[in-house]
C-alpha positions as CSV (number, residue, x, y, z in Angstrom):
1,X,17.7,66.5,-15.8
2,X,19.6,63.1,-16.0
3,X,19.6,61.1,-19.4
4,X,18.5,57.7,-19.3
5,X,20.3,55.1,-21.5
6,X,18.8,52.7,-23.2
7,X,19.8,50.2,-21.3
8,X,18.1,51.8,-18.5
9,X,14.8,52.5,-20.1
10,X,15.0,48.7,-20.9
11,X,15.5,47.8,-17.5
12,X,13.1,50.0,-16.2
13,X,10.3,48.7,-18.8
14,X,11.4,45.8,-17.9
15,X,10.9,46.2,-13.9
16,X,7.6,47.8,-14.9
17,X,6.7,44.9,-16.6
18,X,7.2,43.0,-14.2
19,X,5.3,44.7,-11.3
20,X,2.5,44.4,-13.6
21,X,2.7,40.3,-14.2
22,X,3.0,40.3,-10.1
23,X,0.2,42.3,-9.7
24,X,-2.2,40.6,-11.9
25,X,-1.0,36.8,-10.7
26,X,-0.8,37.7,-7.1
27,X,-3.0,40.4,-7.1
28,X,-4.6,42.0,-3.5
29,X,-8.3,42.4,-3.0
30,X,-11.7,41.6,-3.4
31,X,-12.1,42.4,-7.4
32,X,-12.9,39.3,-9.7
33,X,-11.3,41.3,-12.9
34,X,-9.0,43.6,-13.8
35,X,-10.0,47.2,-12.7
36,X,-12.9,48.6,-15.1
37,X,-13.9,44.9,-16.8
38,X,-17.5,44.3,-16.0
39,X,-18.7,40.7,-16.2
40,X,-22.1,39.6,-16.3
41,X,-22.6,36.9,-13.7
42,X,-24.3,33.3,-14.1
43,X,-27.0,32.0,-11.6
44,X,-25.2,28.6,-11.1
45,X,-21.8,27.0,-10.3
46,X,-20.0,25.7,-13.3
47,X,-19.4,21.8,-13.6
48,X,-15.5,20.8,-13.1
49,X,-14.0,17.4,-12.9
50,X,-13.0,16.7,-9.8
51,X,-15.9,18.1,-8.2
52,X,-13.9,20.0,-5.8
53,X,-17.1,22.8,-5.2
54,X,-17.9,23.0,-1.3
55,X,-15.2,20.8,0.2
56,X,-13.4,20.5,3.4
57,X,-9.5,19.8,2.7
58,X,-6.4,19.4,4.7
59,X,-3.6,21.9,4.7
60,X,-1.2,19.9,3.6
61,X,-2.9,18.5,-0.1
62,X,-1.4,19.1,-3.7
63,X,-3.0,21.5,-5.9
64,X,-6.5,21.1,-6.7
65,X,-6.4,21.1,-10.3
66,X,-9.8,20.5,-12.4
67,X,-11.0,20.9,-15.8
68,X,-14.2,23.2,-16.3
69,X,-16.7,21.3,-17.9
70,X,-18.4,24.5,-19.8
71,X,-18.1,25.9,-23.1
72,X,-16.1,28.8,-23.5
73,X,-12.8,30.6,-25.7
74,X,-11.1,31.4,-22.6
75,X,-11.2,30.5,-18.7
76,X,-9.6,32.3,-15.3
77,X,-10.5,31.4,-11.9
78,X,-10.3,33.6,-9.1
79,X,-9.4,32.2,-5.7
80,X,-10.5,34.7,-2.8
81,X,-9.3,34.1,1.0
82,X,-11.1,35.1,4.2
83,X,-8.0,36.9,5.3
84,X,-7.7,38.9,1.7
85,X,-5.3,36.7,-0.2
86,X,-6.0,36.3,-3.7
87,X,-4.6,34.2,-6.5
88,X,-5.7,33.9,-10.0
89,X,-5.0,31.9,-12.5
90,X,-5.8,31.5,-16.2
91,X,-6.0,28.5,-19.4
92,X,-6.8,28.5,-22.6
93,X,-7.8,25.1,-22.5
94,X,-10.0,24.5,-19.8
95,X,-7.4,22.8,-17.6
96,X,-6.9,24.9,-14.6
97,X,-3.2,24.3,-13.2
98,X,-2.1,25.7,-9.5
99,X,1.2,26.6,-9.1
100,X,2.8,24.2,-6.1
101,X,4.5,26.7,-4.5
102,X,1.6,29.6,-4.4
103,X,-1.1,26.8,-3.8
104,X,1.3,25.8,-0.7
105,X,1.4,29.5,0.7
106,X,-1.8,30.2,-0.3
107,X,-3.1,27.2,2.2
108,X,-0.6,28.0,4.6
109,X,-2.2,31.8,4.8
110,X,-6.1,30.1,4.9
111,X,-5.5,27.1,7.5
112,X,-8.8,27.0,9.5
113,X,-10.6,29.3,7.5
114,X,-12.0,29.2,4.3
115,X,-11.9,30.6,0.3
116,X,-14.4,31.2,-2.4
117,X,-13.7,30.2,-5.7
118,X,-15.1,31.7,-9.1
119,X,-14.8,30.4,-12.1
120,X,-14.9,32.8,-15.0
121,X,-15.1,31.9,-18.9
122,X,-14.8,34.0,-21.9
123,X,-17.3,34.0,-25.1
124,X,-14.8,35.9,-27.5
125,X,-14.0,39.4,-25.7
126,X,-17.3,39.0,-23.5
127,X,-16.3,37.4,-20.0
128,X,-19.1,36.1,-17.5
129,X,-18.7,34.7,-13.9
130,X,-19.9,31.6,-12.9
131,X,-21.4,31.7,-9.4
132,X,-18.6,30.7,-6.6
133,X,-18.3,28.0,-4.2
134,X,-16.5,27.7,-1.1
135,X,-13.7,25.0,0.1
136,X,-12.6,25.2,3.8
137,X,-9.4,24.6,4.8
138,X,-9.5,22.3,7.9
139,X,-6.8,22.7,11.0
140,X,-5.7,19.3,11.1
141,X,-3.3,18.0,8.2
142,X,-3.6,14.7,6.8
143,X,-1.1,11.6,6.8
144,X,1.6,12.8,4.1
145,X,1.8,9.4,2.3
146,X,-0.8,6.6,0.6
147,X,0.1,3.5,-0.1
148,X,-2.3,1.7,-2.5
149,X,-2.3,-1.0,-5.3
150,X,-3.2,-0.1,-8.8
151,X,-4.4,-3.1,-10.7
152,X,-6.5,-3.4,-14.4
153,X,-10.4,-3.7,-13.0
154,X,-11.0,-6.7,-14.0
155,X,-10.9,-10.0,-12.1
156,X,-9.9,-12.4,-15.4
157,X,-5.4,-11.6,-14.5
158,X,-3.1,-9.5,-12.6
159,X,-0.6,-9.4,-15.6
160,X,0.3,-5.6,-15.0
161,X,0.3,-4.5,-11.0
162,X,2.2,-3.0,-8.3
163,X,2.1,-1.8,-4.8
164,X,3.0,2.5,-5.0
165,X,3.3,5.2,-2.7
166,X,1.9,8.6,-3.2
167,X,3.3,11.9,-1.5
168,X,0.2,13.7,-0.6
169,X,1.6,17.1,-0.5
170,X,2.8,17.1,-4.1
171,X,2.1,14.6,-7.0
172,X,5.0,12.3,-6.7
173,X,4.2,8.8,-7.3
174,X,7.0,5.8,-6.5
175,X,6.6,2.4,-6.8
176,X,6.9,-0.1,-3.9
177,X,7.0,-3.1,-6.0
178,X,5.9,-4.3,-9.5
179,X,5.0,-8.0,-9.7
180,X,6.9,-7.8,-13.5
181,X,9.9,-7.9,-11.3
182,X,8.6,-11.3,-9.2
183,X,7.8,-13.6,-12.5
184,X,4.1,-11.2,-12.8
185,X,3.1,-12.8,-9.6
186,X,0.1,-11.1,-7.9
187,X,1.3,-8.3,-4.9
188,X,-1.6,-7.8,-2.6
189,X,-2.7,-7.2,1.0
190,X,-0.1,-4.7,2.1
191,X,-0.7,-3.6,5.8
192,X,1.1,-1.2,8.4
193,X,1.7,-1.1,11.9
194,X,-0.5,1.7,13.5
195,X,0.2,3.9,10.4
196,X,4.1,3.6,10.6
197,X,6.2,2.7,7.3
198,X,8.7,1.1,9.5
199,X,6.4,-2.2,10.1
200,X,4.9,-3.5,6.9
201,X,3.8,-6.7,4.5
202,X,2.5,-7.7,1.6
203,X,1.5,-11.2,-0.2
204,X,2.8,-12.4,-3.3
205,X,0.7,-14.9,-4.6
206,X,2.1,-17.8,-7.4
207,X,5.3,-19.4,-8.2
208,X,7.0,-17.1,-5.7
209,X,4.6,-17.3,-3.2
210,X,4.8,-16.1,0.5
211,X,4.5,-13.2,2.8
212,X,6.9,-10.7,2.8
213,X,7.6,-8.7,6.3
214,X,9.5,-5.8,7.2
215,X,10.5,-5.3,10.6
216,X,12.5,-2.3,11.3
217,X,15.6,-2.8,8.9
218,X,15.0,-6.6,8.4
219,X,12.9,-7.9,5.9
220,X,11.8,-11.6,5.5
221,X,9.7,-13.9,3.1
222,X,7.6,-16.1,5.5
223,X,5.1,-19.0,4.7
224,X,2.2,-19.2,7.1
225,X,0.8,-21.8,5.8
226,X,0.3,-25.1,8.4
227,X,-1.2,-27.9,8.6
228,X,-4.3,-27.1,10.3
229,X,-5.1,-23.5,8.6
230,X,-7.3,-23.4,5.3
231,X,-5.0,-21.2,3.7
232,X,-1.5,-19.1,4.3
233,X,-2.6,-15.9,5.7
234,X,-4.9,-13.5,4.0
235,X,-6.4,-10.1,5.3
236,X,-3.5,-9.0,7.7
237,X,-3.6,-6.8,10.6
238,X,-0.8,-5.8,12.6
239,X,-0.9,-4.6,16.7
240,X,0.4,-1.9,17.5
241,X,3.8,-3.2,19.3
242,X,4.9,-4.5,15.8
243,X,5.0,-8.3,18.0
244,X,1.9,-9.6,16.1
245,X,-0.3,-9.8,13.0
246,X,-3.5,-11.1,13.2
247,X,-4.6,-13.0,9.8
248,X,-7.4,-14.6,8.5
249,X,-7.3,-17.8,6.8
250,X,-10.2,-18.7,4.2
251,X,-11.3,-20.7,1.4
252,X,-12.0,-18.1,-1.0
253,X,-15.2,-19.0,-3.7
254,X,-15.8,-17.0,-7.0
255,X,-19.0,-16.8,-8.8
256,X,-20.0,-15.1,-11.9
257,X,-23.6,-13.5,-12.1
258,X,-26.0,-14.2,-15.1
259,X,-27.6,-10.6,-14.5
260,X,-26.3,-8.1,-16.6
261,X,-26.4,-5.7,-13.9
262,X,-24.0,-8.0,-11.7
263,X,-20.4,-9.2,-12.3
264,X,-19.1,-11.3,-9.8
265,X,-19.1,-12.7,-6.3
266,X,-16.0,-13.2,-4.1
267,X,-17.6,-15.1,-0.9
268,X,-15.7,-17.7,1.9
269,X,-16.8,-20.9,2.6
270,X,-14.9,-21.4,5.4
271,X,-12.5,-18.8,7.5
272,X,-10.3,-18.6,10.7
273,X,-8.1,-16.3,12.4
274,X,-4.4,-17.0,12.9
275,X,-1.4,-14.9,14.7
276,X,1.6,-14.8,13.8
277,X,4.2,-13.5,16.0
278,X,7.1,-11.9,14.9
279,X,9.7,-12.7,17.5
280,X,9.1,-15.9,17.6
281,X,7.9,-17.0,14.2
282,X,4.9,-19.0,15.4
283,X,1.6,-19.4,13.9
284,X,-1.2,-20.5,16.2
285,X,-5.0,-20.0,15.9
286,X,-6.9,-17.3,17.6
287,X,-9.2,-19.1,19.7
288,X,-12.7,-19.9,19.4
289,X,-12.6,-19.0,15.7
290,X,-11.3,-22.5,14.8
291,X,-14.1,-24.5,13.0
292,X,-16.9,-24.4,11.0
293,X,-19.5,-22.7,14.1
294,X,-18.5,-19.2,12.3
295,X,-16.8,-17.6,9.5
296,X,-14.5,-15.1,11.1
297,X,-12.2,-12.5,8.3
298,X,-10.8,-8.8,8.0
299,X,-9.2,-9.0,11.5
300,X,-8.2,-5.1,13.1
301,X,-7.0,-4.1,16.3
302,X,-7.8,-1.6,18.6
303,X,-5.4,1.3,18.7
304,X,-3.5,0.3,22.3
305,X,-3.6,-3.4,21.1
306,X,-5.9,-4.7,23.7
307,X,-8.8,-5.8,21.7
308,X,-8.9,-7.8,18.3
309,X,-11.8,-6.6,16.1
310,X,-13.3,-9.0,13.1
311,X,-15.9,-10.0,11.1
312,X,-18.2,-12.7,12.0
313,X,-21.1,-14.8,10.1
314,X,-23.1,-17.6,11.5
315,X,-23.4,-19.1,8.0
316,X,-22.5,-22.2,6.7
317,X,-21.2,-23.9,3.8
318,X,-24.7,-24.5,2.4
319,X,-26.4,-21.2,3.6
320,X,-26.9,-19.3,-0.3
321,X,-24.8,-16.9,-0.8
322,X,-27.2,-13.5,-0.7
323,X,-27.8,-15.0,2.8
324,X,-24.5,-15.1,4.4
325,X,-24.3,-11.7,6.4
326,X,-21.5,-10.6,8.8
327,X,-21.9,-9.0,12.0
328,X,-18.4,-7.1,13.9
329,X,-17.5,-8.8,16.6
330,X,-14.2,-8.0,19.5
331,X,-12.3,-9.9,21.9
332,X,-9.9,-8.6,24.6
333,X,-6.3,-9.5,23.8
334,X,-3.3,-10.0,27.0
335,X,-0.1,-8.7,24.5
336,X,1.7,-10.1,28.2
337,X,0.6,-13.6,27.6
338,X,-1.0,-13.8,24.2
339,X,-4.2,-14.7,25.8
340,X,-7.6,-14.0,24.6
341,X,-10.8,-13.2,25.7
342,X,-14.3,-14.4,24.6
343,X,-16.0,-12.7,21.7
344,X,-18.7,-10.0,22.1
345,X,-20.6,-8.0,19.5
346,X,-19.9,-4.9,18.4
347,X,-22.3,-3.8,15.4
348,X,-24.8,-6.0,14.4
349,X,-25.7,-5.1,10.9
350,X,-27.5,-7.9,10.3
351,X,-30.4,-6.8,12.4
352,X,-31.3,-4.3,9.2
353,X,-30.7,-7.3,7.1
354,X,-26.9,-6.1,6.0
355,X,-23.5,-7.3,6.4
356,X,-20.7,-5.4,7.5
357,X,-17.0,-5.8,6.3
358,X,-13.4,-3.9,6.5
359,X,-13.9,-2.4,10.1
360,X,-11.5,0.0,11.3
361,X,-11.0,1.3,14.4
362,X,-10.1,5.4,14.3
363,X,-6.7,6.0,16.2
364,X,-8.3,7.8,18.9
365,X,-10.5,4.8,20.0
366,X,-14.0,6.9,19.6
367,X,-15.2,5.3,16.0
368,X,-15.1,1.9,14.5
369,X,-15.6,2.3,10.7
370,X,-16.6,-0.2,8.2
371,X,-18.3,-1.1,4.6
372,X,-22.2,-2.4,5.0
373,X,-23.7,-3.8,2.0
374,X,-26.4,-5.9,1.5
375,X,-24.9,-9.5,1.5
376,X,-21.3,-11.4,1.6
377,X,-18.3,-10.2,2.5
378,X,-16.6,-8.6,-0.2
379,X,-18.3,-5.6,-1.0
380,X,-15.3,-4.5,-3.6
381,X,-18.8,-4.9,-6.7
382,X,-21.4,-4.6,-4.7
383,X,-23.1,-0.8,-5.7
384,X,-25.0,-1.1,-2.5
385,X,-22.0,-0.8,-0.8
386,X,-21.6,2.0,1.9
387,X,-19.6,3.6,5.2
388,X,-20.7,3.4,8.3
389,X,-19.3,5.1,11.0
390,X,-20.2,3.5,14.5
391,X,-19.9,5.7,18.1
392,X,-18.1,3.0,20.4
393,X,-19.4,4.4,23.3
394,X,-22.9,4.2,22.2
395,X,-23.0,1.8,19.8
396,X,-25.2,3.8,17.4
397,X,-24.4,3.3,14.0
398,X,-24.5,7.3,12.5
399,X,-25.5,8.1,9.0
400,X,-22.6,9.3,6.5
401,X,-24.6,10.6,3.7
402,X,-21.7,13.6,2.7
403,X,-19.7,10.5,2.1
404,X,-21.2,8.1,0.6
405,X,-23.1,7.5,-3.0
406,X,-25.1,5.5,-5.3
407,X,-22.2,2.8,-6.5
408,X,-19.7,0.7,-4.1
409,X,-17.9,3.1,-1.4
410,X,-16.0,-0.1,0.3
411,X,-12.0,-0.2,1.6
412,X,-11.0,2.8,3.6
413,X,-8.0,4.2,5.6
414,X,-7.5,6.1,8.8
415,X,-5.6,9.6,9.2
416,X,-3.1,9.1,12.3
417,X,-4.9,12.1,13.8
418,X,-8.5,10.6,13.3
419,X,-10.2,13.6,11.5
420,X,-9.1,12.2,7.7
421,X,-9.9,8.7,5.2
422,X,-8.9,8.1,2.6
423,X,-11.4,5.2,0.5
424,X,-12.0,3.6,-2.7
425,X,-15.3,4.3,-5.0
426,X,-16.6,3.4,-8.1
427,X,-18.8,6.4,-8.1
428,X,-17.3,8.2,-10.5
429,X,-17.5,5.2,-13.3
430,X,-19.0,2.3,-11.7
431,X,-15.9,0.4,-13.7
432,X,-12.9,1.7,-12.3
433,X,-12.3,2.3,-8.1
434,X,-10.5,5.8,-7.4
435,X,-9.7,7.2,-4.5
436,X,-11.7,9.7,-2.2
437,X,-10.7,11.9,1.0
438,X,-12.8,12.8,3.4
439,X,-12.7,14.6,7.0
440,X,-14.5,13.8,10.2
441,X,-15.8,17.5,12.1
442,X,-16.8,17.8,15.4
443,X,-20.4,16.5,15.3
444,X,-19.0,13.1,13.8
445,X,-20.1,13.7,10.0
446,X,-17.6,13.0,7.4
447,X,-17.8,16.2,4.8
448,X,-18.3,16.0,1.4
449,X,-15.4,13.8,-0.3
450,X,-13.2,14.6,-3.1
451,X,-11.2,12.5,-5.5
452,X,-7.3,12.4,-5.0
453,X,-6.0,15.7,-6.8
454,X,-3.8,14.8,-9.9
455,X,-1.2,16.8,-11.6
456,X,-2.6,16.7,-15.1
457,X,-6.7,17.8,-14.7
458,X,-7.2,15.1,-17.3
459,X,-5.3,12.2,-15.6
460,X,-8.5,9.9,-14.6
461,X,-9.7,9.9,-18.3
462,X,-6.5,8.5,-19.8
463,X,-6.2,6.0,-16.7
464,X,-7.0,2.5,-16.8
465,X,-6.2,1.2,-13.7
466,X,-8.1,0.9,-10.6
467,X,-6.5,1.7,-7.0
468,X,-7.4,-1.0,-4.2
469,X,-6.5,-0.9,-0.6
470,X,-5.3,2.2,0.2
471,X,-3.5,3.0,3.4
472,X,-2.4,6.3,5.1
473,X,1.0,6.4,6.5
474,X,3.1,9.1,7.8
475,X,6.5,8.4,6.3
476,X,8.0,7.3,3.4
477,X,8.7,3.7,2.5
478,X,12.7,3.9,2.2
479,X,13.4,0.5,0.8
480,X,15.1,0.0,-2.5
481,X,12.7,-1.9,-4.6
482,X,15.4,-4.4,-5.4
483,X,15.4,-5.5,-1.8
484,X,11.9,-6.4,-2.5
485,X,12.5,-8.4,-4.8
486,X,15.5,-9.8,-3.4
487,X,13.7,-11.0,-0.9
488,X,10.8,-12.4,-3.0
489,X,13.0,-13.9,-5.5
490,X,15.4,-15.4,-3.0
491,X,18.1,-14.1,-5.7
């Protein structure tokens, strides 16, 4: 018989070893422990934050890290697949991390189907099982990249801000502009045209102020502000062609609340729509929604560009403001001749004594979607605040209650493939708005939503900023932040 070394009985402890590690991290099966452990099982599902238990997400998404929210020495969680895949994986600390690249097989291996999850904790050598839950992993990926706004949540300065883009399959976070780089001048209102990085703008409000566009490769700092408008554009929307972006125009009203239970009130006064078309650099007034016979705001087109979708109120400048309620409205749009059509209603939410803002229309033309609430049109601290997803065909309005919850659900975002949003919340806090995905099955019912998955399980608790406006695109935002400003700055 052949000597071994000992150099070889290294390397073939070592390989042993290793087979081992393997085994138990990637391990094959349907067995919760390692073979001959017993665990006692619990009668309910632990508590984790996110609350990722009996979700719907897309194929595509970064891990779904959590903390578990239970007492214990010692946690593992055990991640079974319909088609036998397993992963495990295992903290001290009651952060559970996914490694990227197994979390990306591991969806890749589950797409359409689903996995049950188990939580296991450890009270000293004694381990129990917490009951499992299921997430399903839909067909259809989401939009790779969000674009949002992270601002402090208050409303007294925007001395820290900045316009970001998020890479939905992993964590990475860039920045698209910081207003410490324009003089702290406020960034806002960015908007995309159907989806696409390639057509975008945002406002920068103060010293600096203007609209910045980007139009292909050329980007531009334009004032829309004329002589007959109430303001320089507002809430933009851009049709489809990239030729034109609809904008309102409005005198803008804050009011603090004495109740203790309220904070403030954004409200118009007065508000138009405007278009301004990019090849030609005119502004001129949609018409009909010049004057003080309606309030008209959050303008949205249709996804072929042929109709122009708004809010509408009746009210006027002395109606009080829990009164003023906003009903969606449309009117057909000639991108030939820039003509118009006459308004007709779409959802009338103030026949239940609500008011509807932020509709959007999905990309495949079924479902408008928009934020009811009880009063105004700036829902963004109103608690009452919901979705509503409307059947264009029917016209029925169809009750989202997966979705929504018991403090402001308001701004939301359409997947290019219409089966994902994204939208903000204050449910988690009621102080600070995160952000929530959601998907849209087959019998028009958004699932249950989940918060946007972070690297660090932690991350929300340690965060003070709030995200506003988020929109899905599907590229990334190539532009060198110094452009931006370039173009802000004029420098």
């Amino acid at each position: 018989m052949m000597k071994m070394g000992p150099v070889s009985v290294n390397r073939l402890c070592t390989r042993i070893m290793l087979l081992l590690f393997l085994e138990f991290m990637t391990g094959c099966g349907d067995s919760n422990v390692d073979p001959g452990e017993r665990l006692q099982p619990l009668a309910d599902q632990p508590e984790i934050f996110p609350d990722y238990r009996d979700i719907t997400i897309p194929p595509n998404i970064a891990p779904l890290n959590f903390q578990v929210k239970e007492d214990g020495d010692d946690f593992r969680v055990l991640l079974e697949g319909e088609n036998g895949s397993v992963m495990r994986i295992r903290s001290r600390d009651r952060n559970l991390r996914i490694p990227p690249d197994r979390w990306d097989s591991f969806l890749k291996e589950n797409r359409d189907a689903s996995f049950r999850v188990t939580v296991q904790r450890a009270e000293g050598k004694k381990w129990r099982a917490f009951a499992p839950f299921v997430i399903r992993v839909a067909p259809e990926p989401i939009d790779p990249f969000l674009a949002y706004r992270l601002i402090p949540p208050g409303y007294e300065t925007w001395s820290s801000m900045g316009l970001y883009q998020r890479d939905l399959t992993s964590f990475r976070q860039k920045p698209i502009i910081e207003n410490r780089y324009v003089e702290d001048n406020c960034v806002n209102c960015h908007s995309f045209s159907a989806g696409s990085s390639e057509n975008m703008l945002f406002h920068i409000r103060g010293s600096l102020g203007g609209t910045v566009i980007k139009k292909g490769e050329k980007i531009e700092k334009v004032d829309l502000k004329t002589s007959e408008s109430l303001s320089a554009g507002v809430y933009p929307a851009w049709h489809p062609s990239g030729d034109y972006i609809a904008f309102s125009t409005n005198k803008i009203e804050q009011y603090f609340h004495a109740h203790p239970e309220l904070t403030i009130e954004v409200m118009d006064r007065h508000s138009d729509l405007i278009i301004y078309d990019t090849e030609k650099k005119r502004v001129t007034h949609v018409p009909g929604t010049m004057g003080d016979e309606h309030m008209e705001t959050f303008p949205c087109w249709s996804p072929g560009g042929s109709e122009l979708y708004f809010s509408r109120s009746d009210a006027s400048e002395f109606t009080p403001y829990d009164s003023i309620r906003y009903d969606i409205y449309r009117m057909a749009f000639d991108q030939e001749t820039g003509q118009f059509g006459e308004p007709e209603p779409v959802f009338l939410a103030t026949d239940n004594q609500q008011s509807a803002s932020f509709p959007r229309i999905s990309p495949d033309g079924k479902y408008l979607l928009c934020t009811v609430h009880a009063y105004g049109t700036f829902p963004i601290w109103h608690p009452e605040a919901d979705l509503c997803l409307v059947d264009l065909v029917t016209g029925k309005p169809l009750m989202q209650e997966f979705v929504n919850s018991n403090d402001t659900d308001s701004y939301h975002s359409w997947s290019s493939n219409s089966k994902w949003i994204v939208f903000s919340s204050r449910r988690d806090d009621g102080q600070y708005t995160k952000l929530y995905i959601s998907y849209l099955d087959n019998d028009s019912q958004f699932r249950k939503a989940f918060l946007l998955p972070q690297q660090d399980p932690g991350y929300y608790q340690s965060f003070f900023y709030s995200y506003n406006r988020p929109e899905l695109i599907t590229g990334f935002i190539d532009v060198d932040p110094r452009e931006w400003i370039r173009t802000a700055t004029g420098k």
